[in-house]
CHARMM-style PDB file with segment names, atoms N, HN, CA, C and O in Angstrom:
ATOM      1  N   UNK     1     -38.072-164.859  -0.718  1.00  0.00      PROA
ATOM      2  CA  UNK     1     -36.998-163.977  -0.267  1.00  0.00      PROA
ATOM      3  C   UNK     1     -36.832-162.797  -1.228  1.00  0.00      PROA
ATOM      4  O   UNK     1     -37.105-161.647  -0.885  1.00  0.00      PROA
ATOM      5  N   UNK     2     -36.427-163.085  -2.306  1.00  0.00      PROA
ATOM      6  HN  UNK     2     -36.205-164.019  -2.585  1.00  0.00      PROA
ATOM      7  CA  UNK     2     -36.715-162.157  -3.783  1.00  0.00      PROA
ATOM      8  C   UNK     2     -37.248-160.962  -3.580  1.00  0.00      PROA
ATOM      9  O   UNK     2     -36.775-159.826  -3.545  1.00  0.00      PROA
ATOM     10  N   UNK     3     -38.850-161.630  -3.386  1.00  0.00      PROA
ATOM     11  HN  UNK     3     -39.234-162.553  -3.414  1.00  0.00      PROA
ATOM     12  CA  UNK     3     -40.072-161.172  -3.337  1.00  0.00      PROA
ATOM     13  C   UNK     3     -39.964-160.039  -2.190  1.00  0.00      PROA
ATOM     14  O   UNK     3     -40.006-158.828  -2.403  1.00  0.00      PROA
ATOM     15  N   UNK     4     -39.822-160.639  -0.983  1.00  0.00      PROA
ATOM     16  HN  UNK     4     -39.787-161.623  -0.810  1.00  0.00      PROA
ATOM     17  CA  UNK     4     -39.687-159.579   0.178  1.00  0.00      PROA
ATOM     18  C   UNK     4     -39.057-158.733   0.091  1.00  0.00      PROA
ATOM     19  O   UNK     4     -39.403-157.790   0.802  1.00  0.00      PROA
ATOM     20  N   UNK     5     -37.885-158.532  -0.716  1.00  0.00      PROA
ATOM     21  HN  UNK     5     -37.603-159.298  -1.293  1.00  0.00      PROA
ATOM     22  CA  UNK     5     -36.973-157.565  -1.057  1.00  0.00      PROA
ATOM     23  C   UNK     5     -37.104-156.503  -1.872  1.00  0.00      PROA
ATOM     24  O   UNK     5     -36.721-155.343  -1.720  1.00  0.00      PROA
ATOM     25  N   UNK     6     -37.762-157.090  -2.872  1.00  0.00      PROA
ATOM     26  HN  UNK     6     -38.073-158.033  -2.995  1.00  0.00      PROA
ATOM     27  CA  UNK     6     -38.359-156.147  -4.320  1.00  0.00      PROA
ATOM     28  C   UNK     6     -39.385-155.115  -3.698  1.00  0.00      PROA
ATOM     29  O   UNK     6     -39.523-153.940  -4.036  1.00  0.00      PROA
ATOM     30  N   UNK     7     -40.190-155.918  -2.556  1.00  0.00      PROA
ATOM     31  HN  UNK     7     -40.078-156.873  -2.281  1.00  0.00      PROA
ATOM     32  CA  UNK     7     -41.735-155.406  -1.813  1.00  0.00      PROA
ATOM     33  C   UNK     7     -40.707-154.209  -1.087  1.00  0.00      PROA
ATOM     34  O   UNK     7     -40.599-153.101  -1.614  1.00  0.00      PROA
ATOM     35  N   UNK     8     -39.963-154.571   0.193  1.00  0.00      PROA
ATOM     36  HN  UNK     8     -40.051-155.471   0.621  1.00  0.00      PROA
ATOM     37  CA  UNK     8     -39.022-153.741   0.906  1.00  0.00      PROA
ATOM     38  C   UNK     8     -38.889-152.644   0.189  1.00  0.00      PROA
ATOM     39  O   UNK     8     -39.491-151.608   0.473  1.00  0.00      PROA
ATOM     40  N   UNK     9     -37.757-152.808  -1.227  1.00  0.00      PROA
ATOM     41  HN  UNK     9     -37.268-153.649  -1.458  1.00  0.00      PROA
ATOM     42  CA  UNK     9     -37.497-151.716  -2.166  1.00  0.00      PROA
ATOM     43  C   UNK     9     -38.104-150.607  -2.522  1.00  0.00      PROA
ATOM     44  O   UNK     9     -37.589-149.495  -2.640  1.00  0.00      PROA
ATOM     45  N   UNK    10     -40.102-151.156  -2.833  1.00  0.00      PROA
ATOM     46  HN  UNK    10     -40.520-152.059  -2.737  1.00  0.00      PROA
ATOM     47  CA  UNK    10     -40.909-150.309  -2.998  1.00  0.00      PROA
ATOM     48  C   UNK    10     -40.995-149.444  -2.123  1.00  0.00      PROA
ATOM     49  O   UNK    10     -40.899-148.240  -2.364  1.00  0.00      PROA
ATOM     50  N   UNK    11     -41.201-149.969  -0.911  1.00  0.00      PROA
ATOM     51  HN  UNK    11     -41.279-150.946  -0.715  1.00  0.00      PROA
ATOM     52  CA  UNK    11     -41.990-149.438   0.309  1.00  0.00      PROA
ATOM     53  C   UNK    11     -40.637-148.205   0.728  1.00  0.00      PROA
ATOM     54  O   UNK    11     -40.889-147.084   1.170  1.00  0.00      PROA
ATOM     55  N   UNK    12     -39.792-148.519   0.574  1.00  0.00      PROA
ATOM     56  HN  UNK    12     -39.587-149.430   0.215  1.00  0.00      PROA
ATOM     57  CA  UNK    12     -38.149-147.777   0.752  1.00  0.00      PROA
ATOM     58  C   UNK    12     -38.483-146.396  -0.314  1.00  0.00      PROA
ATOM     59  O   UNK    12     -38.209-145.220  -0.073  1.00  0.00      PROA
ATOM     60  N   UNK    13     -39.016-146.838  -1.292  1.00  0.00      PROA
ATOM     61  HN  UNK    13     -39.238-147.794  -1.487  1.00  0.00      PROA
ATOM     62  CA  UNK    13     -38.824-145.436  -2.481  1.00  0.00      PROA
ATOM     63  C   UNK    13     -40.012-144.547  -2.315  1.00  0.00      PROA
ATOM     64  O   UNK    13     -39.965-143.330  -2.495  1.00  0.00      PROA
ATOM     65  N   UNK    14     -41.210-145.290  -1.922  1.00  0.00      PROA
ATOM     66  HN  UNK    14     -41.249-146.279  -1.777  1.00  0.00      PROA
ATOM     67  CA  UNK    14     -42.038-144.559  -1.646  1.00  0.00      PROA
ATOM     68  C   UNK    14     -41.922-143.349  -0.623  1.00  0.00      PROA
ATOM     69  O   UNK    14     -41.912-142.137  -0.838  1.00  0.00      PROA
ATOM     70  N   UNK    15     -41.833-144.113   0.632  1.00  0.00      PROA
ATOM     71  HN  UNK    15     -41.841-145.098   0.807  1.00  0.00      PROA
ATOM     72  CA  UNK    15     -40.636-143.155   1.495  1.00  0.00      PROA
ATOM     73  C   UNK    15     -39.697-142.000   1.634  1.00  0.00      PROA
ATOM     74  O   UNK    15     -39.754-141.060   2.427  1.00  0.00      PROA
ATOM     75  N   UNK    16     -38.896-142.239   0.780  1.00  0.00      PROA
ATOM     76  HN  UNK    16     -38.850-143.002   0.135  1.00  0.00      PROA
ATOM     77  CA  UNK    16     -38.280-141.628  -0.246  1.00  0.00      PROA
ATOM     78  C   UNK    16     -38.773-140.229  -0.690  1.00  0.00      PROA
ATOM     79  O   UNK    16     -38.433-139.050  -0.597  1.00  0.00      PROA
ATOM     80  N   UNK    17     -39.839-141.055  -1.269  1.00  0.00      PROA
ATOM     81  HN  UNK    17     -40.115-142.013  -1.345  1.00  0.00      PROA
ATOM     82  CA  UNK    17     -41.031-139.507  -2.070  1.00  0.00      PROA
ATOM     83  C   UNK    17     -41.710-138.922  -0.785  1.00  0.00      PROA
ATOM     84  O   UNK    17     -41.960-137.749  -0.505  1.00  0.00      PROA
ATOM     85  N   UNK    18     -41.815-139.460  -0.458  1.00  0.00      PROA
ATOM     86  HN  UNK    18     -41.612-140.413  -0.685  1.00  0.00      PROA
ATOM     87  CA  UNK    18     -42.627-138.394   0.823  1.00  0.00      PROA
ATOM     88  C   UNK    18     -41.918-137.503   1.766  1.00  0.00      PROA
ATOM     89  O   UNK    18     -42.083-136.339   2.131  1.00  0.00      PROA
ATOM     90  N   UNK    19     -41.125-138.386   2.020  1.00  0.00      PROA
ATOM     91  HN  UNK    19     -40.991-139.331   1.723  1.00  0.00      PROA
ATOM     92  CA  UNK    19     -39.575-137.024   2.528  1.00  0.00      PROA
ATOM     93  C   UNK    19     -39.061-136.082   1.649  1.00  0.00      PROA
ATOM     94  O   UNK    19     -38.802-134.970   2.109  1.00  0.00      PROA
ATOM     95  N   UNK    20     -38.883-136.285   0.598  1.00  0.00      PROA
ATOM     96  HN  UNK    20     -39.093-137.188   0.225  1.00  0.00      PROA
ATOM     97  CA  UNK    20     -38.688-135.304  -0.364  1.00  0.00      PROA
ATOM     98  C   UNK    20     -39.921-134.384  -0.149  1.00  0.00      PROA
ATOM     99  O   UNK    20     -39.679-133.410   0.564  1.00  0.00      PROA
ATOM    100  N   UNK    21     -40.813-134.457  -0.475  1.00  0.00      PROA
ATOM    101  HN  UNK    21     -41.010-135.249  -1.054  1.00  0.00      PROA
ATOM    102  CA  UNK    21     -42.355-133.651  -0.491  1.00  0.00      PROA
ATOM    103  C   UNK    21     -42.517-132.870   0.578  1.00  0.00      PROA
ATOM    104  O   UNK    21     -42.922-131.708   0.541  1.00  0.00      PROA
ATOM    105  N   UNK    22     -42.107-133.685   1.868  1.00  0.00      PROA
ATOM    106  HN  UNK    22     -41.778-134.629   1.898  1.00  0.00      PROA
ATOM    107  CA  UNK    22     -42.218-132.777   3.210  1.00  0.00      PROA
ATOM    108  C   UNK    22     -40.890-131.767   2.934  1.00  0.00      PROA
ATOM    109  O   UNK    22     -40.930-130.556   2.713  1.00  0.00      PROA
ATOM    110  N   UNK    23     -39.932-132.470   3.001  1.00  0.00      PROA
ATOM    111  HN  UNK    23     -39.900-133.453   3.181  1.00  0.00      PROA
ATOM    112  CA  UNK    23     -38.831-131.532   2.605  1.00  0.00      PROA
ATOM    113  C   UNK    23     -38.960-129.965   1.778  1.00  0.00      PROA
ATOM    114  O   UNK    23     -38.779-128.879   2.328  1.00  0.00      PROA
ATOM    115  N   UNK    24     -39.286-130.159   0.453  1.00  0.00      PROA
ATOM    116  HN  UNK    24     -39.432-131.042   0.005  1.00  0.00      PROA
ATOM    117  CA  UNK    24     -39.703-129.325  -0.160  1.00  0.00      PROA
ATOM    118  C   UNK    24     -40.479-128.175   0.390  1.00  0.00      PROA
ATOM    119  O   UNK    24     -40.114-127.000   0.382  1.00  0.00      PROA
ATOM    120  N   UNK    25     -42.073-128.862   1.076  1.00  0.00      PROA
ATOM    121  HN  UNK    25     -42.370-129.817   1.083  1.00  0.00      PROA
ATOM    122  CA  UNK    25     -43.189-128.207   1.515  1.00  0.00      PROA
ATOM    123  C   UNK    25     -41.872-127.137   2.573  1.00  0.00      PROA
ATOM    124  O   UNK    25     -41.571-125.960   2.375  1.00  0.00      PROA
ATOM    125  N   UNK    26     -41.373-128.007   3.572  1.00  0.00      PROA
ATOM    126  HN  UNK    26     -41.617-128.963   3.733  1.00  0.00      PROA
ATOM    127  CA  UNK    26     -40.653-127.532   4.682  1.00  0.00      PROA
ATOM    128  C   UNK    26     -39.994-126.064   4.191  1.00  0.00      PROA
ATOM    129  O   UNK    26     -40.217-124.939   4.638  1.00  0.00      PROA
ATOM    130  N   UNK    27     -38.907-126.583   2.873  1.00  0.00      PROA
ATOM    131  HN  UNK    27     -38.726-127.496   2.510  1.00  0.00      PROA
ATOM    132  CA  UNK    27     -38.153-125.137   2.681  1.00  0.00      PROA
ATOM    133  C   UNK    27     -38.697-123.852   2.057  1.00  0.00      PROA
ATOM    134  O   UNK    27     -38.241-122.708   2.051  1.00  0.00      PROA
ATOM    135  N   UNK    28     -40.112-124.523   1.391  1.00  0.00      PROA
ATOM    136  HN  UNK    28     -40.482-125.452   1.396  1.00  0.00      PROA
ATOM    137  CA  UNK    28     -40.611-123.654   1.046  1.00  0.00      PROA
ATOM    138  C   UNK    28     -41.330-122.277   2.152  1.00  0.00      PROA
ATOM    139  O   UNK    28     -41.257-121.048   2.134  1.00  0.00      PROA
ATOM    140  N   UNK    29     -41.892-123.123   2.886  1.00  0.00      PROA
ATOM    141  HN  UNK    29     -41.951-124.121   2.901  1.00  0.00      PROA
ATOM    142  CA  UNK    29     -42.395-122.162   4.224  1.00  0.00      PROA
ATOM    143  C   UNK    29     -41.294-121.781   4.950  1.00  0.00      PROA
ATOM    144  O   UNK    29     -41.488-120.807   5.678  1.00  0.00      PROA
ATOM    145  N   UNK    30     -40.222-122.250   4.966  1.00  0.00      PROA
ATOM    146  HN  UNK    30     -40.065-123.041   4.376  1.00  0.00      PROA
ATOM    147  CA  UNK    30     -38.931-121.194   5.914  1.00  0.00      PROA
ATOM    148  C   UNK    30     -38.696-120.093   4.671  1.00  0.00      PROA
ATOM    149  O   UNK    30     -38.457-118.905   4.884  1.00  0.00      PROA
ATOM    150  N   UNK    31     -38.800-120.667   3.386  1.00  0.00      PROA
ATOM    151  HN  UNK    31     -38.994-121.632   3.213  1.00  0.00      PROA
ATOM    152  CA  UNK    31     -38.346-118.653   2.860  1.00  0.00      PROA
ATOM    153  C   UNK    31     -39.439-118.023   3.123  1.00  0.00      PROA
ATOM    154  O   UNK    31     -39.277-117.007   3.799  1.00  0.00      PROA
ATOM    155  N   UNK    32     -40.814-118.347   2.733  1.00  0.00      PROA
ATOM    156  HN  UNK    32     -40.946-119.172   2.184  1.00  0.00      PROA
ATOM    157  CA  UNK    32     -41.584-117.577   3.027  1.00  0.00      PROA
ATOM    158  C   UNK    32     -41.875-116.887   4.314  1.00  0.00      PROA
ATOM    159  O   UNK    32     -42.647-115.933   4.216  1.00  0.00      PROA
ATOM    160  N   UNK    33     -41.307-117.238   5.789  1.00  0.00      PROA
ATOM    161  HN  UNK    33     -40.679-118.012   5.869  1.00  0.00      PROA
ATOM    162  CA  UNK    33     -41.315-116.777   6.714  1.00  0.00      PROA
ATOM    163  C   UNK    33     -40.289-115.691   6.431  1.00  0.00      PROA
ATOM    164  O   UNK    33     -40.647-114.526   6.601  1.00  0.00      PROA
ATOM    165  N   UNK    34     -38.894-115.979   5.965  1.00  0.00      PROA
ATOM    166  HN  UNK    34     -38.603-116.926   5.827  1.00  0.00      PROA
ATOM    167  CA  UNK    34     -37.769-115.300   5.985  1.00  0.00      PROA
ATOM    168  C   UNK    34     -38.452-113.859   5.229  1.00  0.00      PROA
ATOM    169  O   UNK    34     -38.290-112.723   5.674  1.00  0.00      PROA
ATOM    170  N   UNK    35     -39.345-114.254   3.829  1.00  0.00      PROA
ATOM    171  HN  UNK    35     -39.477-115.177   3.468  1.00  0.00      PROA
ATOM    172  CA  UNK    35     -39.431-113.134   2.838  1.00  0.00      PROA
ATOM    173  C   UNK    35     -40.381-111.969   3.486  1.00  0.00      PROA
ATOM    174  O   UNK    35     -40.575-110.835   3.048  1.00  0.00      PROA
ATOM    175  N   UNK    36     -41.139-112.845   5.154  1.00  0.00      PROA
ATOM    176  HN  UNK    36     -40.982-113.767   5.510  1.00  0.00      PROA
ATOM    177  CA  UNK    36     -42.250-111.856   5.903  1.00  0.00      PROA
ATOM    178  C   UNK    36     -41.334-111.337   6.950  1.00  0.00      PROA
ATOM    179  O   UNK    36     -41.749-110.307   7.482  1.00  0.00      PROA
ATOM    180  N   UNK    37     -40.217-111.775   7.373  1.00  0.00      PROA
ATOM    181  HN  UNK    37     -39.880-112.611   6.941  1.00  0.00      PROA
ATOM    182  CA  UNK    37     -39.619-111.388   8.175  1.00  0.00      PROA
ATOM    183  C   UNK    37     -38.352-109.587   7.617  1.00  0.00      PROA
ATOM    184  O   UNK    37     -37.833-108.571   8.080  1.00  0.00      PROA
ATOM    185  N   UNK    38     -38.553-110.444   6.277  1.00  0.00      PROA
ATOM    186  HN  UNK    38     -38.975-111.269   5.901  1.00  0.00      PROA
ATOM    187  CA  UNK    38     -37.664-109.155   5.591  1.00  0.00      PROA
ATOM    188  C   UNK    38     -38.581-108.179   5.221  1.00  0.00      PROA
ATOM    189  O   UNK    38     -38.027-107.169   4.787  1.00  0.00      PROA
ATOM    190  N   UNK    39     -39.847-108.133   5.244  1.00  0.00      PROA
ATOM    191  HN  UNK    39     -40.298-108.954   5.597  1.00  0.00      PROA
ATOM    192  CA  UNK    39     -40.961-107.304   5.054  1.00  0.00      PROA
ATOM    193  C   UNK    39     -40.695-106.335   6.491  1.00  0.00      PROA
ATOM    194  O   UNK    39     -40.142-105.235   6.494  1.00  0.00      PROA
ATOM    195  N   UNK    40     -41.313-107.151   7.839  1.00  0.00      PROA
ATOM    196  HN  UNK    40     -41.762-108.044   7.836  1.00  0.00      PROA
ATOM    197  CA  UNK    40     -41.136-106.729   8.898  1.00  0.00      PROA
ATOM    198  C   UNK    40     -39.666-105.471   9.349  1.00  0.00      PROA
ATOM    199  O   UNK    40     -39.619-104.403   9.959  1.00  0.00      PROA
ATOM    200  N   UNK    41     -38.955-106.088   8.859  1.00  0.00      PROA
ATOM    201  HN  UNK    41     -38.992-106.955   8.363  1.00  0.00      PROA
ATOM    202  CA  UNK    41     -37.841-105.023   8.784  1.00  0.00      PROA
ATOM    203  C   UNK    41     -37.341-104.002   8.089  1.00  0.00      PROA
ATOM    204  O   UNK    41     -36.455-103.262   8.515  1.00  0.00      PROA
ATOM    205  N   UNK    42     -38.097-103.871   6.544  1.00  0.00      PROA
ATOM    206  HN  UNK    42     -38.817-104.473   6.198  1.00  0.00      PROA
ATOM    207  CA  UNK    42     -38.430-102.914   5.242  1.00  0.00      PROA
ATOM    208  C   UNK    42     -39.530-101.996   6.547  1.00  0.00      PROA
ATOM    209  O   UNK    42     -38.907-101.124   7.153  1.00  0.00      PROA
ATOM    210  N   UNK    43     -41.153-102.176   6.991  1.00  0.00      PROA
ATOM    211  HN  UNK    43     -41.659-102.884   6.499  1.00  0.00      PROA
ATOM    212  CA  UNK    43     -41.177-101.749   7.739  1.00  0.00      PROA
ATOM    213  C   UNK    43     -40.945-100.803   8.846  1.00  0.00      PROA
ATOM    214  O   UNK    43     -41.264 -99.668   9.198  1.00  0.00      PROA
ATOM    215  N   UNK    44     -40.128-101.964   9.287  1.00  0.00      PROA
ATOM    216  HN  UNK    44     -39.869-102.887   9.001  1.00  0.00      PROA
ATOM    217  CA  UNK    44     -39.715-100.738  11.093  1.00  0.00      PROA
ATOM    218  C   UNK    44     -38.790 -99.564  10.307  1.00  0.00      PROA
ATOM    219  O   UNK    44     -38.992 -98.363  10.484  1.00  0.00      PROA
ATOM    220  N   UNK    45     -37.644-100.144   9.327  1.00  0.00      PROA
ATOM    221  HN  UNK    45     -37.480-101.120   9.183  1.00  0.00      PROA
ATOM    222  CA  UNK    45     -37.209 -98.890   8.840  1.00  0.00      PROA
ATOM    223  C   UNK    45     -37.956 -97.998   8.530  1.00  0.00      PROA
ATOM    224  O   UNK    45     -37.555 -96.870   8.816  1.00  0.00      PROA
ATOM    225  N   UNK    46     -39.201 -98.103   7.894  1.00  0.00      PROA
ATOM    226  HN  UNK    46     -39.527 -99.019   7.661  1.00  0.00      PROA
ATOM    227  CA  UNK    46     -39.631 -97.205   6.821  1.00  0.00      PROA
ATOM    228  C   UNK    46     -40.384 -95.711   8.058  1.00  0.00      PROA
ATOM    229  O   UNK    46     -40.589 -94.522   7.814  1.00  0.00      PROA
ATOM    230  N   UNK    47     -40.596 -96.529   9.327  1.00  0.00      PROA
ATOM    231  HN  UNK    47     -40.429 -97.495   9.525  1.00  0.00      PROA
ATOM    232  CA  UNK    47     -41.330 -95.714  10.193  1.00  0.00      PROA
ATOM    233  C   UNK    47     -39.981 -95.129  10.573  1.00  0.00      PROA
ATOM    234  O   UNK    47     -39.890 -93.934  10.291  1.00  0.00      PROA
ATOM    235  N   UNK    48     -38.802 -95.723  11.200  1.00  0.00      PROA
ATOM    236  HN  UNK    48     -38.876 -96.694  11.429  1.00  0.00      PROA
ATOM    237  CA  UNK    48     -37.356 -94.908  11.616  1.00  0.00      PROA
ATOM    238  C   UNK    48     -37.028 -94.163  11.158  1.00  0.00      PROA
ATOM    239  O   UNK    48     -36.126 -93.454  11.605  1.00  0.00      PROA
ATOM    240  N   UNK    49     -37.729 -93.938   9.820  1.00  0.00      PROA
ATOM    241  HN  UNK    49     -38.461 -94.514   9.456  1.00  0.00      PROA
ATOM    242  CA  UNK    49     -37.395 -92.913   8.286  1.00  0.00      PROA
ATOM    243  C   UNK    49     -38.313 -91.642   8.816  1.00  0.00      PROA
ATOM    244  O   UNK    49     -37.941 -90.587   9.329  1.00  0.00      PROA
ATOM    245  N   UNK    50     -39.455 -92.047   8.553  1.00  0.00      PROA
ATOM    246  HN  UNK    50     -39.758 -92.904   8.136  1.00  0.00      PROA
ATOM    247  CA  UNK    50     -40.307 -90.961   9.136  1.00  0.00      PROA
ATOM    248  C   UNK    50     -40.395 -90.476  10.338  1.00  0.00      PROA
ATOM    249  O   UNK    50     -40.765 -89.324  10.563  1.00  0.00      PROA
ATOM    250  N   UNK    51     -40.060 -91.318  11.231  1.00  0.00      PROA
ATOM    251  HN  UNK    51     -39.759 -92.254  11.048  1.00  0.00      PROA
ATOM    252  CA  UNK    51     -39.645 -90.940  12.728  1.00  0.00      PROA
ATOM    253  C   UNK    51     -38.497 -89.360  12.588  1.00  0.00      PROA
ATOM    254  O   UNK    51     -38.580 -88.281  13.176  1.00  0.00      PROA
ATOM    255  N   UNK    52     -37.693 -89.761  11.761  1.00  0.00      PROA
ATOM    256  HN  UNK    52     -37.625 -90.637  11.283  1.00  0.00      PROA
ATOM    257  CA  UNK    52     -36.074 -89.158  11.868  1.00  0.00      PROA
ATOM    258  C   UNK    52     -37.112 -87.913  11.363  1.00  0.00      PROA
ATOM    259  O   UNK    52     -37.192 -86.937  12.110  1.00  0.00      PROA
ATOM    260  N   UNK    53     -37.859 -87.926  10.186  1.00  0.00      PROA
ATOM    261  HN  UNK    53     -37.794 -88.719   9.580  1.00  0.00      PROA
ATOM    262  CA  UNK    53     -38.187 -86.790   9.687  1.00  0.00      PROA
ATOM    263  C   UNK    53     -38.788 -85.615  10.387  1.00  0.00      PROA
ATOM    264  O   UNK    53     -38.253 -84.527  10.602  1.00  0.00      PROA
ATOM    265  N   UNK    54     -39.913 -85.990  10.687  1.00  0.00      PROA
ATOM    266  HN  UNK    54     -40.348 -86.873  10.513  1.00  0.00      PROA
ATOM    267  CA  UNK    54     -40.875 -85.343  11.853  1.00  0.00      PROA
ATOM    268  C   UNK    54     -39.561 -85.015  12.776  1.00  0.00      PROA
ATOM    269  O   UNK    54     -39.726 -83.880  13.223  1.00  0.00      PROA
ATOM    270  N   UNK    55     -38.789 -85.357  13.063  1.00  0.00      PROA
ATOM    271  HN  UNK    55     -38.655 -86.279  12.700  1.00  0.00      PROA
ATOM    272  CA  UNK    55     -37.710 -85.183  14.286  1.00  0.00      PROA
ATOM    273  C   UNK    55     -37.134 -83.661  13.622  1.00  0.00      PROA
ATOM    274  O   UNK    55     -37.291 -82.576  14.183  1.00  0.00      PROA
ATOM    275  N   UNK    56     -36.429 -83.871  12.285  1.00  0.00      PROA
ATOM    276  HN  UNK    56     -36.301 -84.752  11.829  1.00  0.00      PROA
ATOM    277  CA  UNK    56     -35.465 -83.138  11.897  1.00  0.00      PROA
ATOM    278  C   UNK    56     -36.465 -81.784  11.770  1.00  0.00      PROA
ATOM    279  O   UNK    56     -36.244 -80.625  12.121  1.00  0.00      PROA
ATOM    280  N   UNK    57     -37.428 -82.269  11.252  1.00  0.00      PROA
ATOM    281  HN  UNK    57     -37.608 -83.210  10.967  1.00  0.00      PROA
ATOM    282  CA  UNK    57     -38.944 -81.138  10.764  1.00  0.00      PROA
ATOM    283  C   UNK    57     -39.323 -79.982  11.636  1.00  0.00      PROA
ATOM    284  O   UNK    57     -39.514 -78.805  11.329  1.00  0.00      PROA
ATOM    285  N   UNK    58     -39.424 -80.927  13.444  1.00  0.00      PROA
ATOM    286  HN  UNK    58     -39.269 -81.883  13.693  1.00  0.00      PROA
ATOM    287  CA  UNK    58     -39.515 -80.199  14.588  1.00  0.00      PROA
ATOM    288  C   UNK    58     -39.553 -81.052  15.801  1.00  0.00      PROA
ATOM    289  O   UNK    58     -40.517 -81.687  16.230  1.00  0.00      PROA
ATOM    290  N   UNK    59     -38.539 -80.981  16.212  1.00  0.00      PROA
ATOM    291  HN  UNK    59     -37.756 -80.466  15.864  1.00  0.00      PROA
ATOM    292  CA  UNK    59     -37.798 -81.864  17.258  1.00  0.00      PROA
ATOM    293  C   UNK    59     -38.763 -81.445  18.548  1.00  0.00      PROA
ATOM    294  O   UNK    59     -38.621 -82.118  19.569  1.00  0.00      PROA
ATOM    295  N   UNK    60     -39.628 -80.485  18.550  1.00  0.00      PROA
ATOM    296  HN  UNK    60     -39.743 -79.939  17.720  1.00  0.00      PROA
ATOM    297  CA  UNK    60     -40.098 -80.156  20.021  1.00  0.00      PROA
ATOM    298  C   UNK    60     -41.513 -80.978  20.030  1.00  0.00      PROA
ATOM    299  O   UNK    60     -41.962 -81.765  20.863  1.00  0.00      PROA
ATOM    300  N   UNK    61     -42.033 -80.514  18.820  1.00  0.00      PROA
ATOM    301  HN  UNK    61     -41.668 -79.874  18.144  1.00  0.00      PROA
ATOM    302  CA  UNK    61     -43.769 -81.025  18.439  1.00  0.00      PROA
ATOM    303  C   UNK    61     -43.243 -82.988  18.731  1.00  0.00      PROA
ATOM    304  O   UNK    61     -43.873 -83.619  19.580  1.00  0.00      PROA
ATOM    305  N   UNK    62     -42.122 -83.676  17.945  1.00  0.00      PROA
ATOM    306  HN  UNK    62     -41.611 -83.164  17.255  1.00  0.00      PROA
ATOM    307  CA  UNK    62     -42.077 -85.137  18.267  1.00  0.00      PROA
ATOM    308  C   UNK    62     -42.147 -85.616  20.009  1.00  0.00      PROA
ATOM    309  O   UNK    62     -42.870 -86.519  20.428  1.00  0.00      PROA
ATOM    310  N   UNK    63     -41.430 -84.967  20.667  1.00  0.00      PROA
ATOM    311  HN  UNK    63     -40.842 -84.233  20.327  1.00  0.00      PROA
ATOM    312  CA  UNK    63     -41.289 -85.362  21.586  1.00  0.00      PROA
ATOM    313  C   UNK    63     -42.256 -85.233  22.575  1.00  0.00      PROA
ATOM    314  O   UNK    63     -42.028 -85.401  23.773  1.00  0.00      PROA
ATOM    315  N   UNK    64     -43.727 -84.831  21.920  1.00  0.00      PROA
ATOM    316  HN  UNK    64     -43.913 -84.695  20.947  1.00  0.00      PROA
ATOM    317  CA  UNK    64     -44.389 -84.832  22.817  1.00  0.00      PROA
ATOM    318  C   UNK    64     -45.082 -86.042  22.713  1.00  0.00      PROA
ATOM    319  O   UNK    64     -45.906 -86.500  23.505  1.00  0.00      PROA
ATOM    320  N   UNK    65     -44.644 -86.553  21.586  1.00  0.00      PROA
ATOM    321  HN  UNK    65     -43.975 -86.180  20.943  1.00  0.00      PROA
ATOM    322  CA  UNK    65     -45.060 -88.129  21.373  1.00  0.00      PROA
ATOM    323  C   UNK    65     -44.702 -89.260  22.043  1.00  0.00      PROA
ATOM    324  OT1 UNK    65     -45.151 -90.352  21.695  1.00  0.00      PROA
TER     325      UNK     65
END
């Protein structure tokens, strides 16, 4: 009985470690999506920037775009 319990215990902590590990792995790849997603949006601004410019530069030549 002891025995089965102590065995249980192991098998419980091991467990344990591997959820942690996935866990980890897990949050690690959601920032890294987040840190490509905040790229993506550094980005689109950076063209809205230059968009505006060319606009302000000569509003007739953009719009033929």
């Amino acid at each position: 009985e002891l025995e089965s319990i102590r065995r249980r215990k192991q098998e419980l902590l091991g467990e344990i470690q591997r959820l942690r590990h996935e866990l980890s792995e897990a949050i690690s790849e959601v920032e890294g999506l987040e840190a490509n997603e905040g790229s993506k949006t550094l980005q689109r601004n950076r063209k809205m920037g230059m968009g505006r410019k060319k606009f302000n530069m000569d509003p007739k030549k953009v719009r033929k775009f």
